[in-house]
MIVEX-409999 format. One record per residue: residue number from 1; residue in one letter; x, y, z of N, C-alpha, C in turn. Coordinates in steps of 0.2 Angstrom, whole numbers, plus 5000, padded with zeros to 4 digits. Example, Ala and Ser with C-alpha at 12.3 -4.5 7.8 and 13.67 -1.06 7.14 Angstrom:
<atoms>
ATOM num residuo  n_u  n_v  n_w ca_u ca_v ca_w  c_u  c_v  c_w
ATOM   1       A 5066 4972 5039 5062 4978 5039 5066 4984 5039
ATOM   2       S 5064 4989 5035 5068 4995 5036 5064 5000 5039
</atoms>
This chain:
<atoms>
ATOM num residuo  n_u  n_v  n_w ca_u ca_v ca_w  c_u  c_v  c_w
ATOM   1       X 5060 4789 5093 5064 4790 5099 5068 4796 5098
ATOM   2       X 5072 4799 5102 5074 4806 5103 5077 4804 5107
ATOM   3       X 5082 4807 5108 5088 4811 5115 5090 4817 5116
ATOM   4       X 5090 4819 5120 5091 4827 5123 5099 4828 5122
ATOM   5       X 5103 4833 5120 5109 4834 5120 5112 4841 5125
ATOM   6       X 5113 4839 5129 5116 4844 5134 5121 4847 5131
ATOM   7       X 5122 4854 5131 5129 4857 5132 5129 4865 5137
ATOM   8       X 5133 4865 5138 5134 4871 5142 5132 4878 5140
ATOM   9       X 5128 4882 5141 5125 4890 5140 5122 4888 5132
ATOM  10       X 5118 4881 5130 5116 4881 5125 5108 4880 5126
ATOM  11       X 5106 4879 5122 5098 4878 5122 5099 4869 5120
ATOM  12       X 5093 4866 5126 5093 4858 5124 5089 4859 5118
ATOM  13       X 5091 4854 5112 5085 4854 5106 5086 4845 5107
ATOM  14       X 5080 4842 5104 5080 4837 5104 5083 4833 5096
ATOM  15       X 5085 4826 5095 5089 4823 5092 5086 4818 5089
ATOM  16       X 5085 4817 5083 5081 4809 5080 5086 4804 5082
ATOM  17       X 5084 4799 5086 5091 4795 5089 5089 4790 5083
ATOM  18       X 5095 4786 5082 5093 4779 5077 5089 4775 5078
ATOM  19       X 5084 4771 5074 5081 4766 5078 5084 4761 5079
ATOM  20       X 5082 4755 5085 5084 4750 5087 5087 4745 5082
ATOM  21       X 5093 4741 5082 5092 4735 5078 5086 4730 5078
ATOM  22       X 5083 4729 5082 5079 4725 5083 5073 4729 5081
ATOM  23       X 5069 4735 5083 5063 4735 5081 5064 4737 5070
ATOM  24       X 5070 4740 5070 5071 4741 5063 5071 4733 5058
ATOM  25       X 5074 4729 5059 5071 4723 5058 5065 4720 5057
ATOM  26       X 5062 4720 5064 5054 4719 5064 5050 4724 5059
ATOM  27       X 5052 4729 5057 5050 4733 5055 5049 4732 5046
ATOM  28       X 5054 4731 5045 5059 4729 5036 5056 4720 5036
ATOM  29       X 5053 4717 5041 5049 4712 5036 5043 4711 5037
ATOM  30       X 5039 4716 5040 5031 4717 5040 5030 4718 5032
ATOM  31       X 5031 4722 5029 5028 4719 5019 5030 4716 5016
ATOM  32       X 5037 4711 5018 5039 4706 5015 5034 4699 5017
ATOM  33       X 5033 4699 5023 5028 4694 5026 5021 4695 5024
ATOM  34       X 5017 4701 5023 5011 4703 5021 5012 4703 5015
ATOM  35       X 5017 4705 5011 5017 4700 5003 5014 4693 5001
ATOM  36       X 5019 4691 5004 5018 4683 5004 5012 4680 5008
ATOM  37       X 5007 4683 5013 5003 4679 5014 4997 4681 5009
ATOM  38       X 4999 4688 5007 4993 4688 5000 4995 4685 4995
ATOM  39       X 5000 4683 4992 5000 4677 4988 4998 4672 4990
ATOM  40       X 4998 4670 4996 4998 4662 4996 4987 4661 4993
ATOM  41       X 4986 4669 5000 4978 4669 4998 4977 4668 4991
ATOM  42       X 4981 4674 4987 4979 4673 4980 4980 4667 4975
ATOM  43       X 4984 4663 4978 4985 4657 4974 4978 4650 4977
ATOM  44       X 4978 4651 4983 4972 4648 4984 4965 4647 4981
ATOM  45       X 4963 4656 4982 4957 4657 4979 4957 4661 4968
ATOM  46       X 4963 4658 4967 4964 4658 4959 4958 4654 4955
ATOM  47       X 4956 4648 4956 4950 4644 4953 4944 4651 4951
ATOM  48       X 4946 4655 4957 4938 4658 4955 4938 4666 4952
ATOM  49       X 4946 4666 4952 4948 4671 4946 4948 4670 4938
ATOM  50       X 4947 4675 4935 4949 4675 4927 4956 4673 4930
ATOM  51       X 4960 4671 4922 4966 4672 4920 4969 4676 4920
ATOM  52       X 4967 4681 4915 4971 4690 4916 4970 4692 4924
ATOM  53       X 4965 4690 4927 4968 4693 4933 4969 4689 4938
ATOM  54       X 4972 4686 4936 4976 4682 4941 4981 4683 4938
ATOM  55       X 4983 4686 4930 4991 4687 4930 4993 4692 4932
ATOM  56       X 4987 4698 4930 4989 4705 4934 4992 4705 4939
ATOM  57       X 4987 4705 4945 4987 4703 4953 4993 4698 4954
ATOM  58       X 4994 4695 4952 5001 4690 4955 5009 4697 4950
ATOM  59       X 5009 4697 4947 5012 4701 4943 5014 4708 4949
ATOM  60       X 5009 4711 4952 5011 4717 4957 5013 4714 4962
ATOM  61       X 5010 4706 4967 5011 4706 4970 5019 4702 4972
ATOM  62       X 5021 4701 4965 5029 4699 4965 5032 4705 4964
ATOM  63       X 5031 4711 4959 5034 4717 4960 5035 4719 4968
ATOM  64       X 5029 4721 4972 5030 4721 4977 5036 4716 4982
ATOM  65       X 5036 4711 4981 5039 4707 4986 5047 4712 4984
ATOM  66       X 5048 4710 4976 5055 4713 4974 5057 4718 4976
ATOM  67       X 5053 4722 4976 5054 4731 4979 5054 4731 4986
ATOM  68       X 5052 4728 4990 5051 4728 4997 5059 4725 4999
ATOM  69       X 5062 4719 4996 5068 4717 4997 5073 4721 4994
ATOM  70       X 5071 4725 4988 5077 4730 4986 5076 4737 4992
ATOM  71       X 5071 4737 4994 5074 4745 4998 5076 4743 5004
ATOM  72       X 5075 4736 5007 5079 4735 5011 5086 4733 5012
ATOM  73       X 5087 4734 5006 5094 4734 5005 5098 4738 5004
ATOM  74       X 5094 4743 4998 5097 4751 5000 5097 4754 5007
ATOM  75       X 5091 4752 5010 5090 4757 5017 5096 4756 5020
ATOM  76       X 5103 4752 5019 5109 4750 5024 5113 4756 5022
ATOM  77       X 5113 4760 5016 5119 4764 5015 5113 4771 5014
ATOM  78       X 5107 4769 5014 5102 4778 5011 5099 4780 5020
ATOM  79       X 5100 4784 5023 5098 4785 5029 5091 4788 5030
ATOM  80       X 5089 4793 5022 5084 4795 5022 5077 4789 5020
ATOM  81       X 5082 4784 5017 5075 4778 5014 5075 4776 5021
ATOM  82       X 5078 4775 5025 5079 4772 5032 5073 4775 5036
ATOM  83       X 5073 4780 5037 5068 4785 5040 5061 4784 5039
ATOM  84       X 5061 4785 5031 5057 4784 5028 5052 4775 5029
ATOM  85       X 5056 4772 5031 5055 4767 5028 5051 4764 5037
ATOM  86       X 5056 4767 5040 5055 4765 5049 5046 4768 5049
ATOM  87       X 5044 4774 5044 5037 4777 5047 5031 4775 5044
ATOM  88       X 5033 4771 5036 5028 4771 5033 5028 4763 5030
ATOM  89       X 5033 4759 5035 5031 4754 5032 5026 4748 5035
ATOM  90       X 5026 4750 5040 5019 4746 5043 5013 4750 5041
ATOM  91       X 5013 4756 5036 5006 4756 5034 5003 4753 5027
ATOM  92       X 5010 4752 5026 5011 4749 5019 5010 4741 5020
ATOM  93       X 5013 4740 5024 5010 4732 5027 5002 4730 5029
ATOM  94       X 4999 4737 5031 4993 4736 5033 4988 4737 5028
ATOM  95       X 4989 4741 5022 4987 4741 5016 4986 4735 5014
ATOM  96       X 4992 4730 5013 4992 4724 5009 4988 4718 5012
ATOM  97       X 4989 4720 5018 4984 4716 5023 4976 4715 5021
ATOM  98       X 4974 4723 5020 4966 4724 5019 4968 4721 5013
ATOM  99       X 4970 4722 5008 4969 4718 5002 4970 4711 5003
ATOM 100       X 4972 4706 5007 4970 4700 5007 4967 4700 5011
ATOM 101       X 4963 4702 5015 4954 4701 5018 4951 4702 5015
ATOM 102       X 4952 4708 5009 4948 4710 5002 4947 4701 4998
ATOM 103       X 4952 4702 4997 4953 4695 4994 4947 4688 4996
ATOM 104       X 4950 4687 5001 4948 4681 5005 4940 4682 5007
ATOM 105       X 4937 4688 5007 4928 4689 5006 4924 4690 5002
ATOM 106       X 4929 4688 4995 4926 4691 4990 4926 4685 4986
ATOM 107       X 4934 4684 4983 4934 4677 4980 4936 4671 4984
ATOM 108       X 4936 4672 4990 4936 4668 4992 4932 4664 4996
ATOM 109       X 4929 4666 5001 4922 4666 5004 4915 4668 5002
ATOM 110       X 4917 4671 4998 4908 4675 4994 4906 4677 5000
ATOM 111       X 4908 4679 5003 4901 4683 5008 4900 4690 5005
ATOM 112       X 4901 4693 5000 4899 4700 4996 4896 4697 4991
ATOM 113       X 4890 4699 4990 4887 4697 4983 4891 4703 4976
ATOM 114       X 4889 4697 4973 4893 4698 4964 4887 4703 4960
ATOM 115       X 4888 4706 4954 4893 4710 4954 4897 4715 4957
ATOM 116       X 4892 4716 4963 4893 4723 4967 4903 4725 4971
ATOM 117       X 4903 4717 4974 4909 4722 4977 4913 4714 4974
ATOM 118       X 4917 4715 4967 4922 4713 4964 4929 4711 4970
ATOM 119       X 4933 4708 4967 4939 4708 4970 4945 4711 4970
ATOM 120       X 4950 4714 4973 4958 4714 4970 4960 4713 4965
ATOM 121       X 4960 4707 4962 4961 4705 4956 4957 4709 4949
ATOM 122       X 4949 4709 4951 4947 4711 4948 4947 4720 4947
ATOM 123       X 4947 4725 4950 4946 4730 4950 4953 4729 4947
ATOM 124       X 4959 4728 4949 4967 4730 4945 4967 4726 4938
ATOM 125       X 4962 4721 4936 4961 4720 4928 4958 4725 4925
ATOM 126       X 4954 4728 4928 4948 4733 4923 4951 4739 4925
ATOM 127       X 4958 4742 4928 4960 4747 4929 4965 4744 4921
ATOM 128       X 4969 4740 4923 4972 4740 4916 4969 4738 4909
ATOM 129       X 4963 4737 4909 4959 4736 4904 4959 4745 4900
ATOM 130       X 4956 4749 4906 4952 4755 4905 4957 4756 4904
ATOM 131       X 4962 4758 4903 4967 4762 4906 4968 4769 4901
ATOM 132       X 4969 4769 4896 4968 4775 4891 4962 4779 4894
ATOM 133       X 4956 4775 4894 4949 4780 4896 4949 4781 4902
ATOM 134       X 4955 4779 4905 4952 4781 4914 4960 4787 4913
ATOM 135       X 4964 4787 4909 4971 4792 4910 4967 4798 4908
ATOM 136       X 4962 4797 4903 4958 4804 4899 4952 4806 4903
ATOM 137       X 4951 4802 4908 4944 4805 4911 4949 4810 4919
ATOM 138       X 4954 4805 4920 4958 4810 4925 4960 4815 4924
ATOM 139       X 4961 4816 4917 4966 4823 4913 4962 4828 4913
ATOM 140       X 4954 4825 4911 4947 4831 4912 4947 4833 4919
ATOM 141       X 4946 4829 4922 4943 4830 4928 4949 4835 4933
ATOM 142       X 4957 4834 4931 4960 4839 4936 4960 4846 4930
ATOM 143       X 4959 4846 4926 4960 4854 4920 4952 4856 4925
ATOM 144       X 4947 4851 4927 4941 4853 4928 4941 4856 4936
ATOM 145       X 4944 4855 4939 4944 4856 4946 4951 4859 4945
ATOM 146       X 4955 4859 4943 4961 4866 4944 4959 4872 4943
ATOM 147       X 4954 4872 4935 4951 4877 4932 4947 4883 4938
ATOM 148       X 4940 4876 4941 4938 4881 4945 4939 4883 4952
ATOM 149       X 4944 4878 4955 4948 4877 4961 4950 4887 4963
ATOM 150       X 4954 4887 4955 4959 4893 4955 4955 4900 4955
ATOM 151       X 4950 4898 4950 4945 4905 4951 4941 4905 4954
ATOM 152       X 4938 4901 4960 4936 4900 4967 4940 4903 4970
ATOM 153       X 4948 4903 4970 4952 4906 4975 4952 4912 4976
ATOM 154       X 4954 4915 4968 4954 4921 4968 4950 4924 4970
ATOM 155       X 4945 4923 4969 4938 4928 4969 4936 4928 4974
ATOM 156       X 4936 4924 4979 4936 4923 4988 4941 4927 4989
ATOM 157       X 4947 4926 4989 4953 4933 4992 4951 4939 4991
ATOM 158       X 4949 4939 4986 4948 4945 4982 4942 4950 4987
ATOM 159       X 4935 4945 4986 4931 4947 4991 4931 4946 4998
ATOM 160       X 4935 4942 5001 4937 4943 5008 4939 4948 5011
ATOM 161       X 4945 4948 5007 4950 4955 5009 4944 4960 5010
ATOM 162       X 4942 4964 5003 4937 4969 5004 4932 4970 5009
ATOM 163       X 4929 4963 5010 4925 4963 5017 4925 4964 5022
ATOM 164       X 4932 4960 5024 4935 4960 5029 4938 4965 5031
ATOM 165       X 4939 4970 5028 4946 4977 5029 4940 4985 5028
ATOM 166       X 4937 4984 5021 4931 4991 5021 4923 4989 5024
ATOM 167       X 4924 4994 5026 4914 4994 5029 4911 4996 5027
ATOM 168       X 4911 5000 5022 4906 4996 5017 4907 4991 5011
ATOM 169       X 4911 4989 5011 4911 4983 5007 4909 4977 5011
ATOM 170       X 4908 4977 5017 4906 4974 5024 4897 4976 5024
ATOM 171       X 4896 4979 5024 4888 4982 5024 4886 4979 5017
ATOM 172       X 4887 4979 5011 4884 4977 5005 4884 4969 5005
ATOM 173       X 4894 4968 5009 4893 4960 5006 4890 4954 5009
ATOM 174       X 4890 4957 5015 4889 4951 5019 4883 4950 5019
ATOM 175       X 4878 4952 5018 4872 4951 5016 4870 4946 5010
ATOM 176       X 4876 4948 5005 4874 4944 5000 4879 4935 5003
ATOM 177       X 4882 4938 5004 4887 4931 5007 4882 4927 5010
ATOM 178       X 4879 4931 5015 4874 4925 5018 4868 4922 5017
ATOM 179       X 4866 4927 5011 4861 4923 5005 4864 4918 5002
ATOM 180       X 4868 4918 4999 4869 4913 4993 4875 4909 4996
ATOM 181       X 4879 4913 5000 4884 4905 5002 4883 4898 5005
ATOM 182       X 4876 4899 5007 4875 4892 5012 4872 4887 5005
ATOM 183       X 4869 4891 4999 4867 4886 4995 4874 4882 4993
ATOM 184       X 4870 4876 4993 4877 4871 4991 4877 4872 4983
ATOM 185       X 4882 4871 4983 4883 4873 4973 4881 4869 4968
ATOM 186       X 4878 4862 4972 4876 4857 4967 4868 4859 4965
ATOM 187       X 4865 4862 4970 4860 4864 4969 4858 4869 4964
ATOM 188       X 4864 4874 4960 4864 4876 4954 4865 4872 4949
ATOM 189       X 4866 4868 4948 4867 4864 4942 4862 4864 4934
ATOM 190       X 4855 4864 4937 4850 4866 4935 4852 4873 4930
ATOM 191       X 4851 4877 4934 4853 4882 4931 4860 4887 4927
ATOM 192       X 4865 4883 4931 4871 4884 4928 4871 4878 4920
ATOM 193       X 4867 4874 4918 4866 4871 4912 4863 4874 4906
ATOM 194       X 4858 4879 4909 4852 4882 4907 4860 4890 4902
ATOM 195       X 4860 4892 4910 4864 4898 4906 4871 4897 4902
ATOM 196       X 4875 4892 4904 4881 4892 4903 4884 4892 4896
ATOM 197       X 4886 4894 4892 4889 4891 4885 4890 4886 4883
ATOM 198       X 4893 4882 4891 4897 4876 4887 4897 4872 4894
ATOM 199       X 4898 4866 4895 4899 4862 4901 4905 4864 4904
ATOM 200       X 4910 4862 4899 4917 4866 4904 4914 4873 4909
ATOM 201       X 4914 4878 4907 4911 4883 4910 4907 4882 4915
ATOM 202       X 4901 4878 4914 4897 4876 4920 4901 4873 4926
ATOM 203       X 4904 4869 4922 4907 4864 4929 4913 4870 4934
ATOM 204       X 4917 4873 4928 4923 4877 4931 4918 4882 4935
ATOM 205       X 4913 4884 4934 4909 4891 4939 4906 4885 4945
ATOM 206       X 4905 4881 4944 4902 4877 4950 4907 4877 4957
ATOM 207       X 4913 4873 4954 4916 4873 4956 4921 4879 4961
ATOM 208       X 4922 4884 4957 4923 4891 4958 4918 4892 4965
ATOM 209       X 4912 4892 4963 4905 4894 4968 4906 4890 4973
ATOM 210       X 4908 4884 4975 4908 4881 4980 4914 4883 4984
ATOM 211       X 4919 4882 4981 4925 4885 4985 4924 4893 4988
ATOM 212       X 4922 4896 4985 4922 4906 4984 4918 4905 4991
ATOM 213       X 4913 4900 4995 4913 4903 5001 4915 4904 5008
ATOM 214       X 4919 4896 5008 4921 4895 5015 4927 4897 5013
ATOM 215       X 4932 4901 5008 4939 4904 5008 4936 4910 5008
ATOM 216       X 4930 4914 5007 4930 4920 5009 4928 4921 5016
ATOM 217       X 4924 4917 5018 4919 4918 5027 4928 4916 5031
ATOM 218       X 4932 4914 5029 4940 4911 5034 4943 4918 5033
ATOM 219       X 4944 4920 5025 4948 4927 5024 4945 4931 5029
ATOM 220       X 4938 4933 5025 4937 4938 5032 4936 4940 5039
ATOM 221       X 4936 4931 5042 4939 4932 5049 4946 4933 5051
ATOM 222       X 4949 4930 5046 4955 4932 5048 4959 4940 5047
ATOM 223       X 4955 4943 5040 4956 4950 5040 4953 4953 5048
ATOM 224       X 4949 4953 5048 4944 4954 5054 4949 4955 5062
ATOM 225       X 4951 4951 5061 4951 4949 5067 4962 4950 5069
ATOM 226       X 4962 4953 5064 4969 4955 5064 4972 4959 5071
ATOM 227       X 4977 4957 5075 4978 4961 5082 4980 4967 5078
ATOM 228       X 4974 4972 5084 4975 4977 5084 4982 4985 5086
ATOM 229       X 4987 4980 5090 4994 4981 5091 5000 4982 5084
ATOM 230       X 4997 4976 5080 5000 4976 5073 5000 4983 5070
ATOM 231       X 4992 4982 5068 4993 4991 5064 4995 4998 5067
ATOM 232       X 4993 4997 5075 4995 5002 5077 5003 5003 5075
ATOM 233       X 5008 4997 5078 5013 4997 5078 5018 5001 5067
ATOM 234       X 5012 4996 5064 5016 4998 5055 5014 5006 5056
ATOM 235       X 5005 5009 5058 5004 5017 5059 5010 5021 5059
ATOM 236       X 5011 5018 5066 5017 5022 5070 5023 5023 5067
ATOM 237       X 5024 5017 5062 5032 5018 5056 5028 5022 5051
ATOM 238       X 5022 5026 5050 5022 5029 5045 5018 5024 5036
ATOM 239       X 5014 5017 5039 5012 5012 5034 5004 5016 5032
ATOM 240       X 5006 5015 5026 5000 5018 5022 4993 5009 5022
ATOM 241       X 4989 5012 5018 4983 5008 5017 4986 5001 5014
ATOM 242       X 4988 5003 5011 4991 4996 5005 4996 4991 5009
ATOM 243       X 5001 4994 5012 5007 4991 5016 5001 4987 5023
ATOM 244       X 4998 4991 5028 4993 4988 5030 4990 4982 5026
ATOM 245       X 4987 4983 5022 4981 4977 5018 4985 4971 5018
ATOM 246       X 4992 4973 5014 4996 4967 5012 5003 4964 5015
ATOM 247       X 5006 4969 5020 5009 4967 5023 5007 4965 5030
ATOM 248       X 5002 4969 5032 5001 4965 5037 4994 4962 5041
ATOM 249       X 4989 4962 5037 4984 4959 5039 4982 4953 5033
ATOM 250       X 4986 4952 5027 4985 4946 5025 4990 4943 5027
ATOM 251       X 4996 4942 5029 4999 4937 5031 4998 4936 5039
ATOM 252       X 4994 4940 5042 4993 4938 5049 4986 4936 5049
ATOM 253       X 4982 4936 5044 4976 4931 5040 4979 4924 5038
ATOM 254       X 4983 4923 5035 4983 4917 5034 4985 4911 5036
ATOM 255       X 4984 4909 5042 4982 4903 5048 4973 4903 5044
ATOM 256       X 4969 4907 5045 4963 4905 5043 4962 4906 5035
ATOM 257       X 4966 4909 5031 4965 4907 5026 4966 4901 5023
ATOM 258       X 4973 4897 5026 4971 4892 5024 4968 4886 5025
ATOM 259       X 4966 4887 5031 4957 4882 5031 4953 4885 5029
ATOM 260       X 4953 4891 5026 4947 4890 5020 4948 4886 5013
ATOM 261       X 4955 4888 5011 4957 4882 5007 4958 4876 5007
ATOM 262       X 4958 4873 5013 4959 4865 5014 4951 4864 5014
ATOM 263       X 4947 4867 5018 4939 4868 5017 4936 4867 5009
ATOM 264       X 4939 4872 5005 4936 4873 4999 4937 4868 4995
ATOM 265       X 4945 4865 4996 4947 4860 4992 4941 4853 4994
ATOM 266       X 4938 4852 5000 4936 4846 5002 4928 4848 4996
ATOM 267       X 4924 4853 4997 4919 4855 4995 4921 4853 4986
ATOM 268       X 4923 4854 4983 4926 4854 4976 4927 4850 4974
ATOM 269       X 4928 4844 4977 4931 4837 4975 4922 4836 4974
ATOM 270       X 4919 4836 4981 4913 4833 4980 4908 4836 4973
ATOM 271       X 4910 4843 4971 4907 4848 4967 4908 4844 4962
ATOM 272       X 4914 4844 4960 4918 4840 4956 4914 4833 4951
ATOM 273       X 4913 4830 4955 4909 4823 4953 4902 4825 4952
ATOM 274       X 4900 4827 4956 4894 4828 4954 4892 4832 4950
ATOM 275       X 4896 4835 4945 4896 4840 4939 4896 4836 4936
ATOM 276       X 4901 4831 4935 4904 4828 4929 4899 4822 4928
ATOM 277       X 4895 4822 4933 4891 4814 4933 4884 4815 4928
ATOM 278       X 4884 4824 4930 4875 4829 4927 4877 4828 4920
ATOM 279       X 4883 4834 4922 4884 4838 4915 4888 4837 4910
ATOM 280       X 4893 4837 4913 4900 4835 4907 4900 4830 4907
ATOM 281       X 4901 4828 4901 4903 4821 4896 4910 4820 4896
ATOM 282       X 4912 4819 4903 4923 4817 4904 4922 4818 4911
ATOM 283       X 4928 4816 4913 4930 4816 4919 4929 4808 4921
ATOM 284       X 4931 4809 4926 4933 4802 4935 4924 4804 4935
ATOM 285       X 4921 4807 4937 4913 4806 4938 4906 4804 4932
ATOM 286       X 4912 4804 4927 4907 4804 4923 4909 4796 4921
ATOM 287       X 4913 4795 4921 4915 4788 4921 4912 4785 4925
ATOM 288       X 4913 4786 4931 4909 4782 4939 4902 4779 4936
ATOM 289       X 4900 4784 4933 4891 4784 4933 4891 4778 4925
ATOM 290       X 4897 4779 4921 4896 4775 4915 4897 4768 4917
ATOM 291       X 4901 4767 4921 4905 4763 4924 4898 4758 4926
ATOM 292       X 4893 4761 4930 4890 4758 4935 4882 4759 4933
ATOM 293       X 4881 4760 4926 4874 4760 4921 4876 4752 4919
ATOM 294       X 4883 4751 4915 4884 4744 4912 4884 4740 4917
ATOM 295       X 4883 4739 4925 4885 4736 4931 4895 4732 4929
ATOM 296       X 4897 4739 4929 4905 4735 4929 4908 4739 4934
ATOM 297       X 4906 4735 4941 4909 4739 4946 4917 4737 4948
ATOM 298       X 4919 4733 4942 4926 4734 4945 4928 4740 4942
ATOM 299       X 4924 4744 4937 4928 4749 4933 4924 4754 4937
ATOM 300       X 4920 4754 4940 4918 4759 4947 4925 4758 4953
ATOM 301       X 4926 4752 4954 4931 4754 4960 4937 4756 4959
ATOM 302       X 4939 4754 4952 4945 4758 4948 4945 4766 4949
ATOM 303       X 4939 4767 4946 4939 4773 4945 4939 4778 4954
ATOM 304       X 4936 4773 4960 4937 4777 4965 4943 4776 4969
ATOM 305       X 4946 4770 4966 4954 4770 4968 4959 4778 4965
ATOM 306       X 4957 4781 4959 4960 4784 4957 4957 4789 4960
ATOM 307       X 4953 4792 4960 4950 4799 4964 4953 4798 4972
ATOM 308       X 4955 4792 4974 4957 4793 4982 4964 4795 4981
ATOM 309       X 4965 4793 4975 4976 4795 4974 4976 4803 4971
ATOM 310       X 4973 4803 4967 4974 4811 4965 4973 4817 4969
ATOM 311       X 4966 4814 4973 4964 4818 4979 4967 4820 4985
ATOM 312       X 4970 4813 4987 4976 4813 4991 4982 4817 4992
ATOM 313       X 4984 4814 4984 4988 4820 4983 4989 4827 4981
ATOM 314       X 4984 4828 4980 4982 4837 4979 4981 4839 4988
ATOM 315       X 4979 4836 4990 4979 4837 4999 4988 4838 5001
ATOM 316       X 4992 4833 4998 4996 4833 5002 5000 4839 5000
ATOM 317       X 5001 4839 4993 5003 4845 4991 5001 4852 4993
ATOM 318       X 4994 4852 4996 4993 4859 4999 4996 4858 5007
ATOM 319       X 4995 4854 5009 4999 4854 5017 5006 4855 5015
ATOM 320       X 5011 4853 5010 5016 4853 5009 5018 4861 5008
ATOM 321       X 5012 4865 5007 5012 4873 5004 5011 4876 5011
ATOM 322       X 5006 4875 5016 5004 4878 5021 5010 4877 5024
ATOM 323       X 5014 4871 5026 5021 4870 5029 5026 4876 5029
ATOM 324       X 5027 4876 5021 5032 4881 5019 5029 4890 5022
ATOM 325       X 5024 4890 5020 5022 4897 5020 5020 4898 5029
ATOM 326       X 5017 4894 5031 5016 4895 5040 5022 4892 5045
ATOM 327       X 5027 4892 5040 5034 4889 5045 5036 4892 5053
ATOM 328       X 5033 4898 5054 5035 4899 5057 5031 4899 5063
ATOM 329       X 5027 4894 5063 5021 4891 5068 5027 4886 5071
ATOM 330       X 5028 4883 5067 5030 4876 5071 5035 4876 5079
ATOM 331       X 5031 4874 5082 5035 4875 5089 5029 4882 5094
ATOM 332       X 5025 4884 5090 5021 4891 5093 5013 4885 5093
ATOM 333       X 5010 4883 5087 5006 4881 5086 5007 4874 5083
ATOM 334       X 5004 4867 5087 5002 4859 5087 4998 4861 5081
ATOM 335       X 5001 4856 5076 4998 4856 5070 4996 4849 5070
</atoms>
């Protein structure tokens, strides 16, 4: 909710008004209440759990009760946990929720056949079971995608720009851009095995190769396509080649550069596993596939619980990067 604040020869700006007593209440017992009816499920359907995971699983789910009742109690004097809490606690609540419908069709009803789709319980035992080999399969797998993530990035700027801004570097490259970028990178695999030194290096070029094309086809539309008033305008002060290139047609490129880098990030993740699942012996992908040769799909869903958190958050963190450096959209351009 919002209120307008009037004052005289000023600009109306809009106001985060506080939320209601009433809906902030209703609010602050949605986890508390979806806690406890997954306990109650989970006490129900225990017979058909192991021991260990019925201690794990009950263990989180009293953590959570306590935590849910502790920041409700800081939110009275923290106004930012209040904020925070008014936005993202009914999805926290609805989280806990799908876990006891997980619960309740798995061990509880069997309507999913065994072993294929485990329960709650079970995937959060075999995450703390693995837990060493799944901290070192994460540890490969982000050195293995930062590696080629970063030299994917470079080498697309690198090549955008030139494309984008010289004609002949326009005349040679696009040609070849149009050849080789639509192959998808997994389809090297083959041959980045054949030539490579070493698997690291395979997987880092792979992943490099998948990113390097839709962060270069973004750069140089956005080089490309720079207003033409701009340059005239830096000309006019006397802006050589260089002050052009970098002051002002990459940073008025950059709206589409980084959809190409949120593009390239989604391409790499998939690059990512399927390197690690061929070629490299480590990683989140390489485990997925060890995981799921022994049929231990609870250490399959572990392991895809954790690619959805890491992944997420490497997303969130680029958005958190695009905010700062495109700040000056906000209010121009609906994000």
């Amino acid at each position: 909710m919002t209120q307008l604040v009037h004052e005289p020869n000023r600009i109306v700006t809009p106001v985060a008004a506080p939320a209601a007593p009433g809906l902030l209440i209703r609010t602050l017992v949605t986890v508390p209440l979806a806690v406890a009816a997954a306990m109650v499920v989970q006490r129900m359907v225990a017979r058909n759990e192991s021991a260990a995971a019925n201690h794990v699983y009950g263990s989180l789910l009293w953590g959570a009760l306590a935590a849910s009742f502790a920041l409700s109690l800081l939110q009275r004097w923290w106004a930012g946990l209040r904020r925070w809490m008014v936005g993202m606690w009914p999805i926290v609540a609805a989280a806990i929720v799908t876990l006891t419908v997980w619960t309740s069709i798995t061990s509880g009803f069997r309507w999913l056949p065994l072993p294929y789709f485990p329960s709650p319980a079970s995937v959060l035992q075999s995450l703390v079971e693995d837990r060493e080999l799944l901290f070192d399969s994460t540890w490969h797998s982000l050195l293995l995608l930062f590696g080629g993530y970063t030299t994917g990035v470079v080498i697309a700027l690198v090549t955008g720009v030139c494309i984008g801004w010289f004609a002949p570097a326009r005349y040679w490259g696009m040609p070849i851009l149009k050849l080789l970028g639509p192959i998808p990178a997994t389809a090297w695999i083959p041959l980045a095995m054949v030539l490579s030194p070493s698997q690291l290096v395979s997987g880092i070029g792979l992943i490099a190769l998948s990113v390097w094309f839709p962060v270069t086809m973004l750069t140089i539309s956005g080089i490309a396509n720079t207003r033409a008033s701009y340059l005239d305008v830096a000309r006019t002060l006397g802006a050589g080649r260089a002050y052009l290139i970098f002051r002002v047609a990459i940073p008025a490129a950059l709206p589409s550069i980084f959809i190409g880098l949120f593009m390239g990030l989604g391409t790499s993740f998939l690059t990512l596993v399927v390197a690690e699942t061929v070629g490299v012996k480590s990683g989140l992908g390489w485990y997925l596939g060890w995981a799921q040769g022994w049929a231990e799909y609870g250490k399959v869903y572990a392991a895809l619980l954790i690619m959805a958190g890491f992944f997420s958050t490497i997303m969130t963190i680029l958005f958190k990067v695009r905010d700062r450096v495109l700040g000056w959209q906000k209010g121009v351009i609906k994000w």
